[in-house]
C-alpha positions as YAML, in Angstrom:
chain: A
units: angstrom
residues:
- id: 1
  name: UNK
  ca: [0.00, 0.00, 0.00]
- id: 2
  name: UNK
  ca: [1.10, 3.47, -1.33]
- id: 3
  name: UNK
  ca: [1.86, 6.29, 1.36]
- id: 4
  name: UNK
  ca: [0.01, 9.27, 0.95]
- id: 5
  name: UNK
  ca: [1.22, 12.42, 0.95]
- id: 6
  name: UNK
  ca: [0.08, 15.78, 0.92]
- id: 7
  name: UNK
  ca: [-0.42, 17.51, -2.33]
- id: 8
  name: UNK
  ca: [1.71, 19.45, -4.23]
- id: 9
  name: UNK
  ca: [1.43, 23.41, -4.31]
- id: 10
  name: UNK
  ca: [2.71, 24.26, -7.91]
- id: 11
  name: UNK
  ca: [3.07, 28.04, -9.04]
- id: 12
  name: UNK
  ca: [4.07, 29.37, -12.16]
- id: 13
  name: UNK
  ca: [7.82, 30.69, -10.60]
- id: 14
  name: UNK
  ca: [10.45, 27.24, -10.23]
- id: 15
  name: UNK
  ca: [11.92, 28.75, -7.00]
- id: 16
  name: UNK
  ca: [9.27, 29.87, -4.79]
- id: 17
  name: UNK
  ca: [7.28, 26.56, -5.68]
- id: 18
  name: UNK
  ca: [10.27, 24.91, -4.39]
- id: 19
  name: UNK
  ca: [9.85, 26.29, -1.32]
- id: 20
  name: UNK
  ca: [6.45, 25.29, -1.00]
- id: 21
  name: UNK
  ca: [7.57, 22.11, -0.75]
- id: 22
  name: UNK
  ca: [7.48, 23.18, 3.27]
- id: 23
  name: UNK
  ca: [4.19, 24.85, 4.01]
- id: 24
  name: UNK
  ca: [2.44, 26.46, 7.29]
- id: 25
  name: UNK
  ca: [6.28, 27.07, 7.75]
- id: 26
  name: UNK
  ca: [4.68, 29.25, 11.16]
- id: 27
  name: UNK
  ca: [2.16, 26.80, 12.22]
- id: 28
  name: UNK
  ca: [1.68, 23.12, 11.89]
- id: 29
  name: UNK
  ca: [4.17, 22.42, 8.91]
- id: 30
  name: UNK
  ca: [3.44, 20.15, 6.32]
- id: 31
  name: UNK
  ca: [6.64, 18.89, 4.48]
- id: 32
  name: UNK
  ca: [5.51, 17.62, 0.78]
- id: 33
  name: UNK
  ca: [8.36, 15.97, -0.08]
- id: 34
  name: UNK
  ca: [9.54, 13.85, 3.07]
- id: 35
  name: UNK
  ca: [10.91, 10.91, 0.72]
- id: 36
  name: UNK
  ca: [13.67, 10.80, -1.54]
- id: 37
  name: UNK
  ca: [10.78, 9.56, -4.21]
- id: 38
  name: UNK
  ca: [9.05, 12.57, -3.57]
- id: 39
  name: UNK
  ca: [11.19, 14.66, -4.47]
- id: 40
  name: UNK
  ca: [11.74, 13.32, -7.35]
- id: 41
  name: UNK
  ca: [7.90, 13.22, -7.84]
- id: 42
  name: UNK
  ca: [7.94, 16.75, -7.44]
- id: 43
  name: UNK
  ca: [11.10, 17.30, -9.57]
- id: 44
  name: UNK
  ca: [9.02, 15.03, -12.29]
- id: 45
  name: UNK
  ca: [5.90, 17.46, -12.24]
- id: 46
  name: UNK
  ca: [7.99, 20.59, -12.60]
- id: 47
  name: UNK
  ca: [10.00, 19.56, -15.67]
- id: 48
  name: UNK
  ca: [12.76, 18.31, -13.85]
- id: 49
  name: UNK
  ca: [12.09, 14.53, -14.18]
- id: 50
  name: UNK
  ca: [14.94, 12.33, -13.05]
- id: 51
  name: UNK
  ca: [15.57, 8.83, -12.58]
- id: 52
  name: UNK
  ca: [16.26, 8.25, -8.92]
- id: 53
  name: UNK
  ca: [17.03, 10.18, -6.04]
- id: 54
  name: UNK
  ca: [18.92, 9.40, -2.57]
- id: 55
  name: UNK
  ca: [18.24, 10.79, 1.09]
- id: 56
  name: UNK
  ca: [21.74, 12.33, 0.71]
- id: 57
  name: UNK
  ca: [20.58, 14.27, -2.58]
- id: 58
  name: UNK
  ca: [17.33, 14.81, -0.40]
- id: 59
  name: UNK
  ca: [19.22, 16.59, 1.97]
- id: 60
  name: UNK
  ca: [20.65, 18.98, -0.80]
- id: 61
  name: UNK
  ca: [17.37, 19.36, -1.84]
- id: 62
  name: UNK
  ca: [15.97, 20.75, 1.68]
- id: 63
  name: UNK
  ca: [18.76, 22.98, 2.24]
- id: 64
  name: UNK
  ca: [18.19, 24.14, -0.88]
- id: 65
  name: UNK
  ca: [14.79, 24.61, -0.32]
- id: 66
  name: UNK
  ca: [15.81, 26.07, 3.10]
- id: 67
  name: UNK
  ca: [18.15, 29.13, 1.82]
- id: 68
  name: UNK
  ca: [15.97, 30.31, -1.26]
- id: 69
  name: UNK
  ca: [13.14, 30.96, 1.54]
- id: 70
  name: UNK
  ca: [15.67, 33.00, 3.56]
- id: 71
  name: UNK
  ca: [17.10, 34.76, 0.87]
- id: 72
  name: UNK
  ca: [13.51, 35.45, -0.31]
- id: 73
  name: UNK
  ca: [12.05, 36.44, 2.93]
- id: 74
  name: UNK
  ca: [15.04, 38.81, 3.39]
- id: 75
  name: UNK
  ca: [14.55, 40.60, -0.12]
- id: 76
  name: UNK
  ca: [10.98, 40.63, 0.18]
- id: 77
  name: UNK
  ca: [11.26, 42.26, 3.34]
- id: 78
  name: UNK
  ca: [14.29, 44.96, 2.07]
- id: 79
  name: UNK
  ca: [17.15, 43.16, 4.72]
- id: 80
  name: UNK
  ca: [20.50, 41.90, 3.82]
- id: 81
  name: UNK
  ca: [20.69, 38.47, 2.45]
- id: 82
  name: UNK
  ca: [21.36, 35.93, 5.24]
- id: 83
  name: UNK
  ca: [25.52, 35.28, 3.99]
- id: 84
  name: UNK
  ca: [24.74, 31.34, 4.89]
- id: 85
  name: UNK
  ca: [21.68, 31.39, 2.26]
- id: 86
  name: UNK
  ca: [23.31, 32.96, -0.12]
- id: 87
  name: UNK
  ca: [26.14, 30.78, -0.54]
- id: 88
  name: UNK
  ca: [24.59, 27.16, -0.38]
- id: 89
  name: UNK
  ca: [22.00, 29.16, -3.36]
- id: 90
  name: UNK
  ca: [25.74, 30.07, -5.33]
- id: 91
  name: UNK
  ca: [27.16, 26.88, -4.80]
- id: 92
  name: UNK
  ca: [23.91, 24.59, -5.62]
- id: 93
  name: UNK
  ca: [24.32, 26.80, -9.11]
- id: 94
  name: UNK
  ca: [27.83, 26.24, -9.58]
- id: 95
  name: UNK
  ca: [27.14, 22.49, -9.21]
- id: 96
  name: UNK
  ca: [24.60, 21.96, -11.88]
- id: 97
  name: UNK
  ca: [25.12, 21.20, -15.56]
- id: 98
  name: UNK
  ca: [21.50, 21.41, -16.82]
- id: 99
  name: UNK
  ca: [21.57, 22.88, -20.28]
- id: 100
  name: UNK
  ca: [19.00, 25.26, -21.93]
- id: 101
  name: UNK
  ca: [17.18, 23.27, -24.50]
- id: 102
  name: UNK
  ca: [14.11, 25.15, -27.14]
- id: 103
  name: UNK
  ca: [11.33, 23.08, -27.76]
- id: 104
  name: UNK
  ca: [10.00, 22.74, -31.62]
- id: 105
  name: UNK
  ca: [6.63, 24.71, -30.66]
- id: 106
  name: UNK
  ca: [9.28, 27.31, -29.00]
- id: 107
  name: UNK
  ca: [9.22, 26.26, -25.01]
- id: 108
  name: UNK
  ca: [12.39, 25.89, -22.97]
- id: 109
  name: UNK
  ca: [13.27, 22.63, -21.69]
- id: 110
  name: UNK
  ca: [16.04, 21.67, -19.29]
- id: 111
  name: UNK
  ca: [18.05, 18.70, -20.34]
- id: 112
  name: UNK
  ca: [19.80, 17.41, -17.15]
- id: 113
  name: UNK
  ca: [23.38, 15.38, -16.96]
- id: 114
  name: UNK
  ca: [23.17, 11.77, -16.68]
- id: 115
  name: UNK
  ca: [25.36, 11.22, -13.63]
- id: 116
  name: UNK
  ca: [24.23, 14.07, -11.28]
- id: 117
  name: UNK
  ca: [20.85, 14.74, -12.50]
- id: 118
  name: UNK
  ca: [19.56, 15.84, -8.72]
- id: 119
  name: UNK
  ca: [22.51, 18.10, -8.71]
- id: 120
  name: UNK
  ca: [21.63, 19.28, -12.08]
- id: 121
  name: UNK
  ca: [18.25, 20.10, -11.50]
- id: 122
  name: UNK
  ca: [19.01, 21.71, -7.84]
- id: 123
  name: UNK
  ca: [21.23, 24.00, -9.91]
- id: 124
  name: UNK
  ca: [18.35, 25.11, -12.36]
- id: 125
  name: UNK
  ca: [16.35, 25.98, -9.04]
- id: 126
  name: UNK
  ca: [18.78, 27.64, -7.88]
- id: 127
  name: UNK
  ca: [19.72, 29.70, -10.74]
- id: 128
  name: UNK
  ca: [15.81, 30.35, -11.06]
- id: 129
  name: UNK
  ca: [16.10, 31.37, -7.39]
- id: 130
  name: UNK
  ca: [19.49, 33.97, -8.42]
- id: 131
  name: UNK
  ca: [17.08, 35.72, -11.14]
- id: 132
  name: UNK
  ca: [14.07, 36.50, -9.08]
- id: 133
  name: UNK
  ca: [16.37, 38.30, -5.97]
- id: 134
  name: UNK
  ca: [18.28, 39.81, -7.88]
- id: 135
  name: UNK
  ca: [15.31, 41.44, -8.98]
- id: 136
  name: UNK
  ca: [16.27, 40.42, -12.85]
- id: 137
  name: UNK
  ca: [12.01, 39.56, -13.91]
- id: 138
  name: UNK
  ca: [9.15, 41.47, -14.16]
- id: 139
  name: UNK
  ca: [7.68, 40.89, -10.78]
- id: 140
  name: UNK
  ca: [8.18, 41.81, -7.37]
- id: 141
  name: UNK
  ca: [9.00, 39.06, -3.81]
- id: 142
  name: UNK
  ca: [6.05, 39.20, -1.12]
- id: 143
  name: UNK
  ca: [5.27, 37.16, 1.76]
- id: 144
  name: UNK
  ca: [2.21, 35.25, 2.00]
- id: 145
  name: UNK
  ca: [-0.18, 37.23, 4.14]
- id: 146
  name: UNK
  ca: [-1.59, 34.11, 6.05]
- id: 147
  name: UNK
  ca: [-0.08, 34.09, 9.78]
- id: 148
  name: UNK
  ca: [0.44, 30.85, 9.82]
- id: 149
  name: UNK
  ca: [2.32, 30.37, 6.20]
- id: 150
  name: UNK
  ca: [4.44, 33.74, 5.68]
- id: 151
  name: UNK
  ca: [5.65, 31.48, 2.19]
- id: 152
  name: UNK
  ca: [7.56, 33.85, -0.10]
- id: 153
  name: UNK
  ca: [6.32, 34.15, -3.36]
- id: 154
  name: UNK
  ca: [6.69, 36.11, -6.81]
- id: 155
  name: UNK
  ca: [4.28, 38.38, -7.48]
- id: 156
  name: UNK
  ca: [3.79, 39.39, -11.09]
- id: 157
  name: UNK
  ca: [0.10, 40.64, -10.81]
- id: 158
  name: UNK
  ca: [-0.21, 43.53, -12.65]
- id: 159
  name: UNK
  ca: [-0.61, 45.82, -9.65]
- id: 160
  name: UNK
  ca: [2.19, 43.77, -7.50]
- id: 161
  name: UNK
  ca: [-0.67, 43.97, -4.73]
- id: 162
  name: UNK
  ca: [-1.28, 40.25, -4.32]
- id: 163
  name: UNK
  ca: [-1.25, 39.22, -0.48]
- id: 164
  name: UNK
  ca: [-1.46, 35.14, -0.60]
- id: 165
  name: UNK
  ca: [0.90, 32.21, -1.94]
- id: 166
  name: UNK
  ca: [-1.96, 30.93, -3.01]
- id: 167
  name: UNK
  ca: [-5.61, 31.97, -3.19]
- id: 168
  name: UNK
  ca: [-7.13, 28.49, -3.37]
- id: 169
  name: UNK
  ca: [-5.39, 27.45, 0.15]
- id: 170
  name: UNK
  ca: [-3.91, 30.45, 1.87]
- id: 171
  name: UNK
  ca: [-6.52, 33.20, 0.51]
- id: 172
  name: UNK
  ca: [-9.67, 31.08, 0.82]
- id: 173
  name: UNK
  ca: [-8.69, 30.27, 4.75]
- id: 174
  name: UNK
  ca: [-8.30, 33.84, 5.57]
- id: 175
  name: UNK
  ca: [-11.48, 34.99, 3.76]
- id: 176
  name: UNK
  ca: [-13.40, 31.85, 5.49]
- id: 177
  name: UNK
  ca: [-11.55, 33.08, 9.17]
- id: 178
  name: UNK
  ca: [-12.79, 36.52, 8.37]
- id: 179
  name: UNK
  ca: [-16.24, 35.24, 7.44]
- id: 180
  name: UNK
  ca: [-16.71, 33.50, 10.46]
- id: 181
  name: UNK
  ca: [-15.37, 36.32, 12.95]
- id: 182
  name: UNK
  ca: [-17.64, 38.98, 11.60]
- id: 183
  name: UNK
  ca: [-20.54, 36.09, 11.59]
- id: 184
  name: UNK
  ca: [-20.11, 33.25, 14.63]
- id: 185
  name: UNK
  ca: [-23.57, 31.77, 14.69]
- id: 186
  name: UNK
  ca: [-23.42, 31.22, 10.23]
- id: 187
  name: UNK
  ca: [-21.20, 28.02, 10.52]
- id: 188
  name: UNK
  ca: [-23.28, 26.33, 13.63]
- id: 189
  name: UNK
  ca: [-26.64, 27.01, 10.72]
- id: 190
  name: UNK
  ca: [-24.32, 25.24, 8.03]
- id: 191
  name: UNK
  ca: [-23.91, 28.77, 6.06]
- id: 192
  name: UNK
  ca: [-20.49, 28.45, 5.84]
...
């Protein structure tokens, strides 16, 4: 019988979905990739498909994960990148050897090594991670508004105004929260 596991929260932006790979980060966190497979699951689903994965490359993975939040948190927020972030973010980049590759119908692909294909696809994340704080795409870092996630994200709305990681998870619990403070008795008659 197959584990489950919590679902996936994919976004449009490779690094800041990464880090959603830890959610609730300020409450009750939910890790979504607490298996080497799963990461490589969630590699797989994000155009990053490799073959295998080890707790070892796991490990990478999370501090990976781990320094792109607190390099994102710090930009979002104006403050110094965290020295310690920064470096595992240069060094997971140096380490790759994913190549660019155009689709026929005009998409890029990443074609990853053979022998280090973790490593290679850490180092697209991380690159990914490089352009967004240094503030090279259209688009602006924000924290989740939610008090319990605080996820960084990339905000490319049009106004750069958007408050939640996600609407259908973050944004629909705080709307729901609201909804039942300014109304107590509408979820005991089923309203909610």
């Amino acid at each position: 019988m197959r584990t489950q596991f919590p679902d996936f929260r994919l976004g449009k932006v490779l690094a800041t979905s990464f880090t959603a790979t830890l959610t609730e980060r300020r409450g009750g966190a939910v890790e979504r990739i607490p298996t080497p497979q799963r990461l490589a699951d969630w590699l797989a689903v994000s155009g990053l498909a490799v073959e295998s994965c080890t707790d070892a490359q796991l490990a990478l993975a999370r501090e990976l994960r781990e320094s792109i939040h607190a390099a994102a948190t710090a930009a979002a927020l104006h403050e110094t990148l965290p020295a310690p972030a920064v470096r595992v973010i240069n060094d997971r980049s140096a380490q790759g050897q994913a190549a660019a590759a155009l689709t026929p119908d005009g998409e890029r692909r990443w074609r990853l090594g053979s022998a280090s294909s973790v490593e290679d696809a850490l180092g697209v994340i991380a690159a990914d991670a490089i352009s967004i704080i240094a503030g090279e795409r259209d688009g602006k870092l924000a924290l989740c508004a939610s008090p319990t996630c605080q996820a960084a994200f990339f905000d490319t709305s049009q106004s750069r105004t958007r408050r939640w990681c996600d609407m259908n998870t973050c944004g629909n619990q705080q709307k729901k929260a609201r909804l039942k403070a300014k109304n107590p008795g509408a979820s005991r008659n089923g309203a909610l």
